[in-house]
N, C-alpha and C positions, 0 to 999 in steps of 0.2 A: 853161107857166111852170115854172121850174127850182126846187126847193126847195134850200135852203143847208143845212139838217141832215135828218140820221135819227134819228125819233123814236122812243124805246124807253121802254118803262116795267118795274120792277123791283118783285112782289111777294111777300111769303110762299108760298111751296107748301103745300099741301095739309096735308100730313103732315111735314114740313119743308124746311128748306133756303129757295133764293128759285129765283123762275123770271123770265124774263127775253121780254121780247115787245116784237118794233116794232111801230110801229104804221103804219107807212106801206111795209114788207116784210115781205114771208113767212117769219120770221126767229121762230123762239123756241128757248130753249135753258131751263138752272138749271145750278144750285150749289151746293155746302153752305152758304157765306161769300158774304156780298157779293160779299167782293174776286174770287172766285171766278166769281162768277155774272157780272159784268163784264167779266173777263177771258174767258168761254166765249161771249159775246154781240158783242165784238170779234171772236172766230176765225168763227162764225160767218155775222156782217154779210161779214168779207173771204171765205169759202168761195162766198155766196151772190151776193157783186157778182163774182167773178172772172172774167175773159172777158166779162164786161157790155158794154152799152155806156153809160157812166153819162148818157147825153144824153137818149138813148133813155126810159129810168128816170124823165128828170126831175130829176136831179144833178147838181150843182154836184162838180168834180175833187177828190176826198178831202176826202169831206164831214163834217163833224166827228156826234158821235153825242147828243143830247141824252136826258139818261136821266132820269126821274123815278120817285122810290121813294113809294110807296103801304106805310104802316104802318098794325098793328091802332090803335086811335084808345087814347087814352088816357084815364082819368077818373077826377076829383080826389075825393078821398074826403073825405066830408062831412063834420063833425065832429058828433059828439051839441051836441046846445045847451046850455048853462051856465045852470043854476039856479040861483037865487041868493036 
């Protein structure tokens, strides 16, 4: 069966920056910026399909890249209760 995207997910590094991981290829990269870390997870999806043969793979011809960003979780601060 041919998949129609490459799934990648985008999360905080470590220590900073983002890091950047498919999940259906051998593909990880980072960044300092998003825009960054997207841009370096494109060069390396094309470094790593090059001379492929996408059929082979499982790929569908210039397969778009589905990215999903994982952030730290947020949490709503409580207010003290009102006495009254």
């Amino acid at each position: 069966m041919r998949r129609y995207t490459i799934q990648a997910v985008i999360y905080p590094g470590e220590q900073r920056g983002y890091v950047a991981e498919c999940l259906n290829l051998a593909v990880v990269t980072r960044g300092q910026t998003l825009d960054e870390t997207v841009k370096n997870l494109r060069e390396a999806i094309l470094l790593h399909l090059e001379g492929e043969n996408l059929e082979e793979l499982g790929l569908v011809p210039n397969p778009p890249v589905l990215i999903t960003l994982e952030m730290e979780p947020l949490y709503a601060e409580v207010a003290p209760p009102i006495r009254g």
